[in-house]
C-alpha positions as CSV (number, residue, x, y, z in Angstrom):
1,X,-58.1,36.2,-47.2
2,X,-55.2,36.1,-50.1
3,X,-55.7,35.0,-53.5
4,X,-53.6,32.0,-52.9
5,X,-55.1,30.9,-49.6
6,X,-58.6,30.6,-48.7
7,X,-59.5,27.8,-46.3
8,X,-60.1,29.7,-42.9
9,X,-58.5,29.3,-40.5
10,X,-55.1,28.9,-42.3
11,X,-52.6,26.0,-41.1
12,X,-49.3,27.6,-40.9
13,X,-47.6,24.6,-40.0
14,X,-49.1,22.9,-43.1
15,X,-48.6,25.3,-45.2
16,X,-44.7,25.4,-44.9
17,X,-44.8,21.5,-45.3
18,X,-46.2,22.0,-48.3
19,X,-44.0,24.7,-49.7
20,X,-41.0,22.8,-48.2
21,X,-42.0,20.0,-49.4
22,X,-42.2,21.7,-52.7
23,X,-39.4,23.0,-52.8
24,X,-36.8,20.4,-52.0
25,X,-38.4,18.6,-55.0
26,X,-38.1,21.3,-57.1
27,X,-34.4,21.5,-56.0
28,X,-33.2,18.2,-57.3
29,X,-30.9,19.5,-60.5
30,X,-31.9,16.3,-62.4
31,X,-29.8,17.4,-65.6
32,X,-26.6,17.9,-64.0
33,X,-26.9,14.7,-61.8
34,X,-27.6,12.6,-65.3
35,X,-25.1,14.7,-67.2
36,X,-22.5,13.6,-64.6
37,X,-23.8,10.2,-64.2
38,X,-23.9,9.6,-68.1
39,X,-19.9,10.4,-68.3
40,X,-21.1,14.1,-69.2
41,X,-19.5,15.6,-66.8
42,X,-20.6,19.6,-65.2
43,X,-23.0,20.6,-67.9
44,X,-22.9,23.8,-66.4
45,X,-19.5,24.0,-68.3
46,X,-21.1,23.6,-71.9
47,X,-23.2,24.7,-74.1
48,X,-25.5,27.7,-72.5
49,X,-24.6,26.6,-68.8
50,X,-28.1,25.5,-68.1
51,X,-28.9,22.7,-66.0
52,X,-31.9,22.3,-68.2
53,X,-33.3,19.6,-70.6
54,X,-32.2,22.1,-73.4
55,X,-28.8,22.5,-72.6
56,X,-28.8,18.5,-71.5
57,X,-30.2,18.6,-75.4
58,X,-27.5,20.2,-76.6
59,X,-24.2,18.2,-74.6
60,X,-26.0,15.3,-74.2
61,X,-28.4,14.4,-77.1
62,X,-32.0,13.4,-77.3
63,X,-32.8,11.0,-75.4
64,X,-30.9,12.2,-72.2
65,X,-32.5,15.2,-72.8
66,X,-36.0,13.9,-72.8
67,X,-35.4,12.2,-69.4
68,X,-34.2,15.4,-67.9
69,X,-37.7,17.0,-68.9
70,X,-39.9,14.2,-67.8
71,X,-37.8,14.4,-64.7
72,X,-37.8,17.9,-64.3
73,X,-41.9,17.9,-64.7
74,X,-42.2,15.3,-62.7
75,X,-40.8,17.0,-59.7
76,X,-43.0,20.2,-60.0
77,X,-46.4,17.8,-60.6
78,X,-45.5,15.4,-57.6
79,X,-45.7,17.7,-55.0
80,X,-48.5,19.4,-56.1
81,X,-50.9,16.5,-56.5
82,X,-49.7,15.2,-53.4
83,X,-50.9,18.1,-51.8
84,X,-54.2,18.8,-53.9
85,X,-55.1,15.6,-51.8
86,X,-55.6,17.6,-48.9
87,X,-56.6,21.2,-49.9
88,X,-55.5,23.1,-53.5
89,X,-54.4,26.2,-51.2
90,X,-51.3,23.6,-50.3
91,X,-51.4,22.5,-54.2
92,X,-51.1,26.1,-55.1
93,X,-48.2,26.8,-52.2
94,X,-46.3,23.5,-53.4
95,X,-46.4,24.4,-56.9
96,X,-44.8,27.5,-56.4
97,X,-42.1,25.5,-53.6
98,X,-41.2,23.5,-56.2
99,X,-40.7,26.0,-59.1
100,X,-38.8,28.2,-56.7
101,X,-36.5,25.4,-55.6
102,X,-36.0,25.0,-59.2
103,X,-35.1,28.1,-60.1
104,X,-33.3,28.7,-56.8
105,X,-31.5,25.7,-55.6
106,X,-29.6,25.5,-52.0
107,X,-27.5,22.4,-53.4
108,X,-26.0,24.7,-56.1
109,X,-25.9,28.1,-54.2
110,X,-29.3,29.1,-55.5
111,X,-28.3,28.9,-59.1
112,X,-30.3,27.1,-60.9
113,X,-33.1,26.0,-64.1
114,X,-35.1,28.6,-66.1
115,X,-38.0,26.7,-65.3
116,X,-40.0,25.5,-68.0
117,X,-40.3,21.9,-67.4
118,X,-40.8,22.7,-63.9
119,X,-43.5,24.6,-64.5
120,X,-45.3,22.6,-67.0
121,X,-45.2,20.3,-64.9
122,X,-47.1,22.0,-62.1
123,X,-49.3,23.7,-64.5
124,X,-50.6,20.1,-65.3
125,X,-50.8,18.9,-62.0
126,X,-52.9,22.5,-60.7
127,X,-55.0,22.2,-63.9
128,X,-54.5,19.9,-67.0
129,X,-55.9,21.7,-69.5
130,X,-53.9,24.2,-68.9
131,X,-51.0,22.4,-69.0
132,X,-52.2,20.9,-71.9
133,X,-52.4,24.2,-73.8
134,X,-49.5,24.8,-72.5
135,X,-47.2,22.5,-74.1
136,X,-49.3,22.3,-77.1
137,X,-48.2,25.9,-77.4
138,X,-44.3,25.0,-76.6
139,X,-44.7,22.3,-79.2
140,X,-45.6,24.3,-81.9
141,X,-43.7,27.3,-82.0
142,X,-40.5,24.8,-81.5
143,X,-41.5,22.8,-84.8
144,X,-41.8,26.1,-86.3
145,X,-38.9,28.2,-85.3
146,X,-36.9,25.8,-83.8
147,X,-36.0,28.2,-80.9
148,X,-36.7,26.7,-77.8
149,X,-36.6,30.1,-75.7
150,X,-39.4,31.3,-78.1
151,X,-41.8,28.4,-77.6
152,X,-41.3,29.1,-73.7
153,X,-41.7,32.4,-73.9
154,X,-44.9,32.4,-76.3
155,X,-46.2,29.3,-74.2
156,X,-45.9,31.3,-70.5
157,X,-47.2,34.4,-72.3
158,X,-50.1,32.8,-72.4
159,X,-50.9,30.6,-70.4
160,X,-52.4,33.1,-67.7
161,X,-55.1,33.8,-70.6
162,X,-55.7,29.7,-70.5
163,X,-56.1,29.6,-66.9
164,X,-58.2,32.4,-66.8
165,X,-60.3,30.7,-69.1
166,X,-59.9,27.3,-68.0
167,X,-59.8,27.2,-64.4
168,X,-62.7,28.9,-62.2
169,X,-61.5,31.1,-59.1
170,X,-57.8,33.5,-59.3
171,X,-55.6,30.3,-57.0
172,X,-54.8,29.2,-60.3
173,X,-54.6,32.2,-62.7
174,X,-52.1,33.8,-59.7
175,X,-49.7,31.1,-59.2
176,X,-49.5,30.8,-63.0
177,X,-49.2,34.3,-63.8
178,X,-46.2,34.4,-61.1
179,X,-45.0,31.7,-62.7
180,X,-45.1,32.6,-66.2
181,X,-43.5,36.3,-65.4
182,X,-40.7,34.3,-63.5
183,X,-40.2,32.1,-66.4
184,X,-39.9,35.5,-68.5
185,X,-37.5,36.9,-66.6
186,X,-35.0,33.7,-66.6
187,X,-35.5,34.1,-69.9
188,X,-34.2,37.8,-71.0
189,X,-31.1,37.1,-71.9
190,X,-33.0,34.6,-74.7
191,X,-35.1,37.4,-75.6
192,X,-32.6,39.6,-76.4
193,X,-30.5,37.0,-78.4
194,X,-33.7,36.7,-80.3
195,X,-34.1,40.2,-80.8
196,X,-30.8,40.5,-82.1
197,X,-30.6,37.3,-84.2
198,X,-28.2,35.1,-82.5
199,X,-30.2,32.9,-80.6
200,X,-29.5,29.2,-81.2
201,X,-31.9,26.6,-82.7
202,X,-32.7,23.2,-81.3
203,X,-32.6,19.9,-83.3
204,X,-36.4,18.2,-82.7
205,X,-35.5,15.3,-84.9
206,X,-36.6,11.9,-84.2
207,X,-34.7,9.6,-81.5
208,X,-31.7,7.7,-82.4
């Protein structure tokens, strides 16, 4: 049997409600339905063009910004704790539904998020002390460099290492480490602006 599923005999039929299920959660572009509701307008047309809470940041200001992530985690941990109810090898499929439809939405012609609230949110709802780590980790490289990209790549570096530590059995270390190498690769064109010195900084000051 697969890392990610282990009950015998598998339930395909479940199994693709799950990641279905997932997935159209995942999907919902929270940031650009607020930005537009708000008076915002296509965020997609400012700032970096993301339809994340950093971007929403950015156009939009703090507190819409804070929605969109709550939102955004929401809609990865939802899913998954729904379907931990039953068995974690649909947890583990829904996690990864959700992140994907995230990432790749059909509503916007699979353009979508980089990811990280998505997947912090599943990582709490799999496991939440990894999640925990997790954003502790995003948290404090943010209050120290002030590059978002940076405390999401740092905090999805290593978060395998915490599930691997954390968590008993490879369900969880697998979907994560997928995870954390997807949330990499949305992120190389960050990575090289940081490299090069012309990444932007985010504004982590208090709520007006």
């Amino acid at each position: 049997m697969s890392l990610l599923l282990t009950q015998t005999p598998v339930i395909w039929p479940a199994v693709a409600l799950a990641f279905w299920g997932g997935y159209l959660s995942g999907s919902v572009p929270y940031g650009l339905l607020l930005g537009k509701m708000s008076g915002l307008g296509d965020i997609r047309k400012a700032g970096s063009g993301n339809i994340g809470a950093t971007n929403v940041l950015r156009v939009g200001g703090k507190r819409l910004a804070l929605i969109t992530l709550l939102l955004d985690a929401l809609k990865g941990a939802l899913p998954v704790l729904i379907a931990k109810q039953v068995h974690m090898d649909y947890a583990i499929v829904a996690a990864l539904g959700a992140f994907i439809g995230h990432l790749f939405p059909v509503w916007l012609k699979f353009n979508g998020g980089k990811g990280v609230a998505v997947a912090l949110g599943v990582a709490f709802a799999l496991s939440w002390p990894v999640g925990l780590v997790a954003c502790l980790i995003w948290l404090a490289v943010a209050v120290v460099s002030r590059y978002s990209s940076l405390s999401s790549l740092t905090a999805f570096a290593l978060s395998p290492l915490a599930a691997l530590v954390l968590t008993s059995g490879l369900q969880i270390v697998t979907a994560i480490t997928f995870i954390s190498l997807m949330v990499w690769i949305k992120h190389r064109d960050n990575l090289r602006r940081l490299l090069s010195g012309t990444e932007s900084k985010i504004n982590l000051g208090k709520l007006k």
